[in-house]
BAVO-81890 format. One record per residue (C-alpha): residue number from 1; residue in one letter; x, y, z. Coordinates in nm, 4 decimals. Example, Ala and Ser with C-alpha at 12.3 -4.5 7.8 and 13.67 -1.06 7.14 Angstrom:
! residues 2
<1 'A' <1.2300 -0.4500 0.7800>>
<2 'S' <1.3670 -0.1060 0.7140>>
***
This chain:
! residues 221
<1 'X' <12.5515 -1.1579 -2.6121>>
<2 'X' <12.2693 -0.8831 -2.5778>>
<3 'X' <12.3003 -0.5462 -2.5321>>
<4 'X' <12.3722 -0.4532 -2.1751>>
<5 'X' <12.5310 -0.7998 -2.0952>>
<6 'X' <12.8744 -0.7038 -2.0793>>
<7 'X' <12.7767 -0.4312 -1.7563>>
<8 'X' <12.5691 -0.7106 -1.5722>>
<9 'X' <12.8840 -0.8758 -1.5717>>
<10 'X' <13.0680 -0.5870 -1.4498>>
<11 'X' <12.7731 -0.5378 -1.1980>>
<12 'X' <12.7484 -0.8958 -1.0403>>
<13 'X' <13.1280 -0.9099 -1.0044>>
<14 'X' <13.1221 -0.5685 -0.8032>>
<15 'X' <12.8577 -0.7573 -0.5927>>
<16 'X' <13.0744 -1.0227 -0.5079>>
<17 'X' <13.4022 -0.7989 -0.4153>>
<18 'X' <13.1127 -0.6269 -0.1989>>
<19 'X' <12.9643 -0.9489 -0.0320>>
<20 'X' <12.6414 -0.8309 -0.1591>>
<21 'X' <12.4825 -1.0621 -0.4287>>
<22 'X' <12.1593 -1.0358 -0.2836>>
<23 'X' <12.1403 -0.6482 -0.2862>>
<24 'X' <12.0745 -0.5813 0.0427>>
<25 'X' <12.2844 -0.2988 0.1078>>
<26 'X' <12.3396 -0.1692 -0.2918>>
<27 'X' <12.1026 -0.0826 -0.5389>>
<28 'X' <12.1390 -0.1702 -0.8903>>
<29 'X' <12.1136 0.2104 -1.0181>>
<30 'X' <12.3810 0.3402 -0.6948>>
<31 'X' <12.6503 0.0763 -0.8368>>
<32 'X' <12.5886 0.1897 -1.2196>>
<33 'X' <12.6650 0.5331 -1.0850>>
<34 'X' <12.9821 0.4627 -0.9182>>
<35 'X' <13.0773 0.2354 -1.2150>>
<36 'X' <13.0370 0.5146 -1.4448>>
<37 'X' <13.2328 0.7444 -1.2126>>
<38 'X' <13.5246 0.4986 -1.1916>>
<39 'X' <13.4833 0.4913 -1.6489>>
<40 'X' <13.4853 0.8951 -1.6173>>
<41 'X' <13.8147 0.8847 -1.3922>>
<42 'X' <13.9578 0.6392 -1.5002>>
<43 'X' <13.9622 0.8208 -1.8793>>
<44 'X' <14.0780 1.1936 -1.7082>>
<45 'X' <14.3703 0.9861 -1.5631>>
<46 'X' <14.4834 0.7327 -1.8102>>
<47 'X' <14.6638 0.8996 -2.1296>>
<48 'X' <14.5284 0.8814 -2.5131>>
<49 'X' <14.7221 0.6083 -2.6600>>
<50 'X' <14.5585 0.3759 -2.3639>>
<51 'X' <14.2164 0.4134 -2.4388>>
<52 'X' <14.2280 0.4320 -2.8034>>
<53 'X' <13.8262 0.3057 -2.8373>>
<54 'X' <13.7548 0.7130 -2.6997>>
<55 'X' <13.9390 0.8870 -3.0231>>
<56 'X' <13.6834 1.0902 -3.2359>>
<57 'X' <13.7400 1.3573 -3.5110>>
<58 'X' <13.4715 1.6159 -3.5335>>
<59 'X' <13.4940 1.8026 -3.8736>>
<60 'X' <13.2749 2.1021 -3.9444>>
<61 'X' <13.2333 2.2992 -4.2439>>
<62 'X' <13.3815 2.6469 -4.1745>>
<63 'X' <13.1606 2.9712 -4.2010>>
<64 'X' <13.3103 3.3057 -4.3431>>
<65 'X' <13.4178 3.5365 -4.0521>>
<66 'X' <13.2854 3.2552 -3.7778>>
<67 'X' <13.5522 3.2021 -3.5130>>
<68 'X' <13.3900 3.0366 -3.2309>>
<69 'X' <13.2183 2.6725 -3.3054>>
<70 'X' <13.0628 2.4003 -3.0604>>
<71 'X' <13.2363 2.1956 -2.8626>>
<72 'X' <13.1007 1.7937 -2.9330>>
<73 'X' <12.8170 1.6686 -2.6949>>
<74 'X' <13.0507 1.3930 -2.5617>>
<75 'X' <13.3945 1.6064 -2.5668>>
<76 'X' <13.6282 1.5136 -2.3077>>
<77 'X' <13.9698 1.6458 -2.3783>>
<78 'X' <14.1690 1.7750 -2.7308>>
<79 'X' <14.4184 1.6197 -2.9507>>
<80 'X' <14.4490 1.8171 -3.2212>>
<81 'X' <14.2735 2.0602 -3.4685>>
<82 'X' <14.3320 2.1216 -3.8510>>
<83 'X' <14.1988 2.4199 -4.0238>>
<84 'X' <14.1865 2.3235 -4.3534>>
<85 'X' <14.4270 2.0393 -4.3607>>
<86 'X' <14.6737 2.2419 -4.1907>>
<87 'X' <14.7410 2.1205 -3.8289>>
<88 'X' <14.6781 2.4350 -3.5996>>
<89 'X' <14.8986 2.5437 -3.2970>>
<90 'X' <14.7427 2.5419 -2.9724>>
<91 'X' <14.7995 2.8196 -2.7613>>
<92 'X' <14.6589 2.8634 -2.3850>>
<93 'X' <14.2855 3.0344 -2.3797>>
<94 'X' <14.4882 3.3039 -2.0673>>
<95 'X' <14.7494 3.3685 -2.3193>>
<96 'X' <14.4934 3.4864 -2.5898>>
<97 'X' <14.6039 3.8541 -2.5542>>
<98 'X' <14.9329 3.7770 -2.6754>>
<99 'X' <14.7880 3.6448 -2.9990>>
<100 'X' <14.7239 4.0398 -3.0627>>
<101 'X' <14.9976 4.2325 -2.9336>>
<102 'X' <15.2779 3.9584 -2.9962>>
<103 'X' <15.4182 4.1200 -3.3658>>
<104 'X' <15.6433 3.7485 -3.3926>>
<105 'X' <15.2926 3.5568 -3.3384>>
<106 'X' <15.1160 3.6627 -3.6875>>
<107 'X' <14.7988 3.3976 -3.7202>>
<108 'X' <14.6734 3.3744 -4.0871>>
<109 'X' <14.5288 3.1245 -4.3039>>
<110 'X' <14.8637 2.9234 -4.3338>>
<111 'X' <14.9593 2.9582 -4.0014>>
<112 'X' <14.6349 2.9019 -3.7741>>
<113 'X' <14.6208 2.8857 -3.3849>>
<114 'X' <14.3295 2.7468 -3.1603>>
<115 'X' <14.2268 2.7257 -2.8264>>
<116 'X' <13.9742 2.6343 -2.5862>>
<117 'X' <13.7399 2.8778 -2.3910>>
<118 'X' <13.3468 2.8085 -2.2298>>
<119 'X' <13.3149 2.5124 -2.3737>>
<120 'X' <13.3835 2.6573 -2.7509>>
<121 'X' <13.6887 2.6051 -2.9930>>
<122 'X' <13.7919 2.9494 -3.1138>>
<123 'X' <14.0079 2.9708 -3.4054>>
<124 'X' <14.2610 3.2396 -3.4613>>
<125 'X' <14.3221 3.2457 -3.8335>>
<126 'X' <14.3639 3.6399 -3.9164>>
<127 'X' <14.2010 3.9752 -3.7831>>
<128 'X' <13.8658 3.8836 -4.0267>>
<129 'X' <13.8244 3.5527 -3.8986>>
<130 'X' <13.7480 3.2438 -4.1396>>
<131 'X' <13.7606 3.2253 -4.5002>>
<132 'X' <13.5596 2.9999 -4.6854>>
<133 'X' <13.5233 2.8865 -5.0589>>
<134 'X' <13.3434 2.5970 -5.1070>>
<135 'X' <13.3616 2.3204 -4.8560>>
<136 'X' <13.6826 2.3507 -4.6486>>
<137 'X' <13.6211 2.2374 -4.2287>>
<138 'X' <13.7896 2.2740 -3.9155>>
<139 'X' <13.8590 1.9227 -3.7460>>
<140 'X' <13.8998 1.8493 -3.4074>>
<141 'X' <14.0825 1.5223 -3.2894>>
<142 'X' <13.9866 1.4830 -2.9420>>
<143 'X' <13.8668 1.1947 -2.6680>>
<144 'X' <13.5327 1.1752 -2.5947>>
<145 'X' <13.3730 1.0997 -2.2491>>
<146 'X' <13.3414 0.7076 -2.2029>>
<147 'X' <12.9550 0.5126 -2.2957>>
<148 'X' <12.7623 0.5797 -1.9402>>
<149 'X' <12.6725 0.1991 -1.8991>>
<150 'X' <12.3365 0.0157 -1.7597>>
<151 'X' <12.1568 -0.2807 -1.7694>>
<152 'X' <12.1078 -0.2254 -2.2122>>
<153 'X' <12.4082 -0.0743 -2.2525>>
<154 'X' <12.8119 -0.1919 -2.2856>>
<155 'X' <13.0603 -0.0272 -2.2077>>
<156 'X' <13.2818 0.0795 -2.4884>>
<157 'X' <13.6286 0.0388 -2.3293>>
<158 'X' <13.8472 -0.2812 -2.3103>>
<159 'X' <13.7930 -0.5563 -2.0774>>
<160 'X' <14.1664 -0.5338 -1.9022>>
<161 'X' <14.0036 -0.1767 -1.7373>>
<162 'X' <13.6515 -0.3461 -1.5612>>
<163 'X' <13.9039 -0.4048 -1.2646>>
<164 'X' <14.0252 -0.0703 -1.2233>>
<165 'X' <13.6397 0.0695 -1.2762>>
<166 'X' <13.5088 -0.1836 -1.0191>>
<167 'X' <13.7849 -0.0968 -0.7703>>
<168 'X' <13.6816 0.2642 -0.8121>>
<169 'X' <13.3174 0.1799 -0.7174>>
<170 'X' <13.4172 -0.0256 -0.4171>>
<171 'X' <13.5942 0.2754 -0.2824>>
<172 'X' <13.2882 0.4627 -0.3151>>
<173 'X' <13.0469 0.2179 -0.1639>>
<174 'X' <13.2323 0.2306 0.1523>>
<175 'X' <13.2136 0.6199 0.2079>>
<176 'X' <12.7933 0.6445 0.2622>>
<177 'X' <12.8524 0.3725 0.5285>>
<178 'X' <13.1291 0.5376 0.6896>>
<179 'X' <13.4093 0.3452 0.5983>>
<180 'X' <13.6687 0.6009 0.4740>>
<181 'X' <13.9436 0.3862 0.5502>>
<182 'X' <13.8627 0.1457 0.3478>>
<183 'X' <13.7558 0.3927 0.0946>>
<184 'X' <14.1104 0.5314 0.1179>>
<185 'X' <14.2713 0.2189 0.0167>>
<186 'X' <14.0341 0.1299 -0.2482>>
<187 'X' <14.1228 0.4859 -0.4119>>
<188 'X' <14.4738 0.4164 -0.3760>>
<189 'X' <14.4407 0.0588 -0.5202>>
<190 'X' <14.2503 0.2829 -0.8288>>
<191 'X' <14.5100 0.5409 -0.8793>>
<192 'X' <14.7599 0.2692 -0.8803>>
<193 'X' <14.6758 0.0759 -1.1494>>
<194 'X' <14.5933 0.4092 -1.3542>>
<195 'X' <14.9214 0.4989 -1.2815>>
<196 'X' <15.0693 0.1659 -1.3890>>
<197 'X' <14.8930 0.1443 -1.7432>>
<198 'X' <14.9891 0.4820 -1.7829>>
<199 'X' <15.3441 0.3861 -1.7119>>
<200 'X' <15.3182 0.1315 -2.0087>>
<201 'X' <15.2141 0.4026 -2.2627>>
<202 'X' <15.4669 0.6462 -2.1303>>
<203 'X' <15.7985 0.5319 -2.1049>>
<204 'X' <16.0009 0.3413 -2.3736>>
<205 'X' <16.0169 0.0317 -2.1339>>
<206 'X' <15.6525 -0.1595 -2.1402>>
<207 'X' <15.6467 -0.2308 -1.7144>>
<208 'X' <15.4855 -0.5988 -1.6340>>
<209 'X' <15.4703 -0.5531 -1.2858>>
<210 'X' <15.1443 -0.5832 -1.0736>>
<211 'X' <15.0308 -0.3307 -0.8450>>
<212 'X' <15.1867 -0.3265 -0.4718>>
<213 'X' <15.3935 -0.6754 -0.6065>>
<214 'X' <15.6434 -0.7161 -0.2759>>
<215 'X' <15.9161 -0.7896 -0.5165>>
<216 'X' <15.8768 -0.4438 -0.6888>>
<217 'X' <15.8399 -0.2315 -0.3956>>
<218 'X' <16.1518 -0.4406 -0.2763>>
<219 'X' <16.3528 -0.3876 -0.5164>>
<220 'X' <16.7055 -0.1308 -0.4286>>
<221 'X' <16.5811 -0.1716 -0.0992>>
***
């Protein structure tokens, strides 16, 4: 297949759920927006272990006394972050202050903490900041944002989540044309199903169920 083949797909089948293979009412570029919506929420809502084709690790070489690096282009959340092999502790960007004043929190070299703040990873390794000697880095596991997809380009998740994505965009082709109750239960239909592969990667018990099946939302009733 070409490049780009893989989102017509996703594309024409959105059409039909629509009723609109002949593109009266939808254009081409409006749909690929509300796909990659659906790809962007769908990756905020679903945990890491689900979408496994997102993980990235970012390593950069450390610079003496430099605490604050970029952020990736394509960030979308953090996993983890090792200064120099060492895996760091996270600690919350409002609860920097206590990083200073704490005398039981002591950052150093052997013991570094990070956090996130305006887009930048700041580490908190000692008083001077960074050492360096030679060619020691800072990685950052993370997810990045999902491929935005078109008419040349895939997407890069798994097949099993076009259904979710598409119900996503349905929900949001009915709001310009007034049709928020549909839109309502399209949203819900898309929060459900996030919520039920979610359910699969977060409890010991996989769950086989399908969304709004009658004999789970019967059952102990």
């Amino acid at each position: 297949m070409a490049a780009g083949d893989i989102s017509d797909i996703i594309l024409a089948t959105l059409r039909a759920r629509l009723g609109d293979r002949a593109k009266e009412r939808w254009s081409d570029a409006d749909l690929f927006v509300f796909l990659n919506e659906g790809f962007m929420e769908m990756a905020l809502h679903m945990p890491d272990g689900a979408i496994p084709q997102l993980a990235e690790i970012a390593s950069t070489l450390l610079v003496a006394e430099q605490k604050i690096y970029d952020l990736p282009a394509d960030f979308m959340r953090a996993r983890i972050v090792k200064y120099k092999g060492i895996v760091a502790k996270h600690w919350p960007s409002l609860e920097k202050e206590a990083l200073r004043e704490d005398a039981l929190l002591v950052p150093s070299e052997t013991k570094p903490f990070w956090y996130l703040e305006n887009n930048d990873l700041y580490l908190v390794v000692g008083a001077a900041g960074p050492t360096q000697s030679g060619t020691q880095t800072v990685e950052l596991w993370y997810m990045r944002q999902p491929t935005v997809i078109s008419t040349t380009v895939d997407p890069d998740l798994h097949a099993s989540t076009f259904d979710i994505v598409q119900t996503y965009a349905h929900s949001r082709c009915m709001e310009p044309q007034g049709d928020f109750g549909m839109a309502k239960l399209m949203r819900a239909h898309f929060v459900e199903e996030c919520d039920l592969v979610t359910l699969r990667w977060q409890t010991p018990e996989a769950f086989e169920g399908i969304a709004y099946d009658p004999v789970v939302m019967n059952r102990g009733g």
